[in-house]
N, C-alpha and C positions, 0 to 999 in steps of 0.2 A: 891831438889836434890843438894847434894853437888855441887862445881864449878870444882871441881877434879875430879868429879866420871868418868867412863869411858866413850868415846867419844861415841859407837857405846849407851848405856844405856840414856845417856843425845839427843841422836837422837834421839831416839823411844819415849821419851819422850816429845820433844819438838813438834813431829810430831803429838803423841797423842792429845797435846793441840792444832795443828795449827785444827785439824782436829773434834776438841769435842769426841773425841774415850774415853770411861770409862774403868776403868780395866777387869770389866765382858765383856764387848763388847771385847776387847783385848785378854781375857781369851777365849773368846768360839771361837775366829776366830782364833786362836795361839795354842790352848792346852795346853797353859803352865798355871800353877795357878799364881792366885792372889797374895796369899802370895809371889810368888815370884818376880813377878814384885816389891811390896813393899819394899824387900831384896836390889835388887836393888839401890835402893835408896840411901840405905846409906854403906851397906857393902859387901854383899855377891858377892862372884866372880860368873861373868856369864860364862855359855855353852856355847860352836858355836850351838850344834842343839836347844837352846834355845831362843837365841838373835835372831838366824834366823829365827826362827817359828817367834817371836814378830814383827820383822822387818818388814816381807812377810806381816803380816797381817796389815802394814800400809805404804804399800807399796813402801817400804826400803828392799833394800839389803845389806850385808855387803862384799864388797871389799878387797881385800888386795890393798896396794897403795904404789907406793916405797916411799924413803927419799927423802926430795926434793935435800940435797945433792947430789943424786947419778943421777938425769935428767940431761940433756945439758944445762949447761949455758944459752941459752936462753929461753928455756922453762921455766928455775927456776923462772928467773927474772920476765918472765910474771906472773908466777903462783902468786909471792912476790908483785908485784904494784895488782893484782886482790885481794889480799890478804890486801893490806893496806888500796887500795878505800873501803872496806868493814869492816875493823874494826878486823879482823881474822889472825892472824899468825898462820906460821906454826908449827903443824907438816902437809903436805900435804892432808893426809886423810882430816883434818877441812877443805882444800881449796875446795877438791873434793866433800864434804859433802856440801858447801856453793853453787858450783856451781849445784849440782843436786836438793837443792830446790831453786834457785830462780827463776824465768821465767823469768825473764825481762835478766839473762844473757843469757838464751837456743836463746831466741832473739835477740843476739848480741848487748845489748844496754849496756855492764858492761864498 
């Protein structure tokens, strides 16, 4: 997977690997084909009722998320040091993304 390709596509797939999910197994809990998860990959633009099916089926949603510009100063700055302990700059979605998979933050340990 490219390092560019789209952030919600680079989830579902990272997720697939955290999780051992194959594309069949993705394909029959998703409805979406194969080939097109492989599309994915490198070029074809994705659907929202597409990405969603995929997502749902590994248990990912997809969000709208604002700019972290447009938060209160102090939220920003939090979201920014959560963001730099972890290696992750913005755009927010990536930060929102980081904190819904890692447990040890849902735990208050970030």
């Amino acid at each position: 997977m490219p390092p560019r390709g789209h952030p919600l596509v680079r989830a579902l797939f990272k997720s697939m690997r955290e999780k051992s999910v194959t594309y069949k197994q993705l394909s029959a809990a998703s409805g979406v084909k194969i080939s097109t998860f492989k599309a994915w990959r490198h070029h074809n633009s994705i659907t929202p009722r597409s990405i969603q099916a995929a997502l749902s089926a590994v248990d990912l949603r997809a969000l709208p998320v604002p700019f972290l510009e447009t938060l209160p100063s102090p939220l920003a700055e939090k979201l920014r040091e959560i963001g730099d302990k972890h290696g992750i700059e913005p755009p927010i979605s990536q930060l929102v993304m980081l904190a819904a998979d890692a447990p040890k933050m849902r735990a208050g340990q970030c």
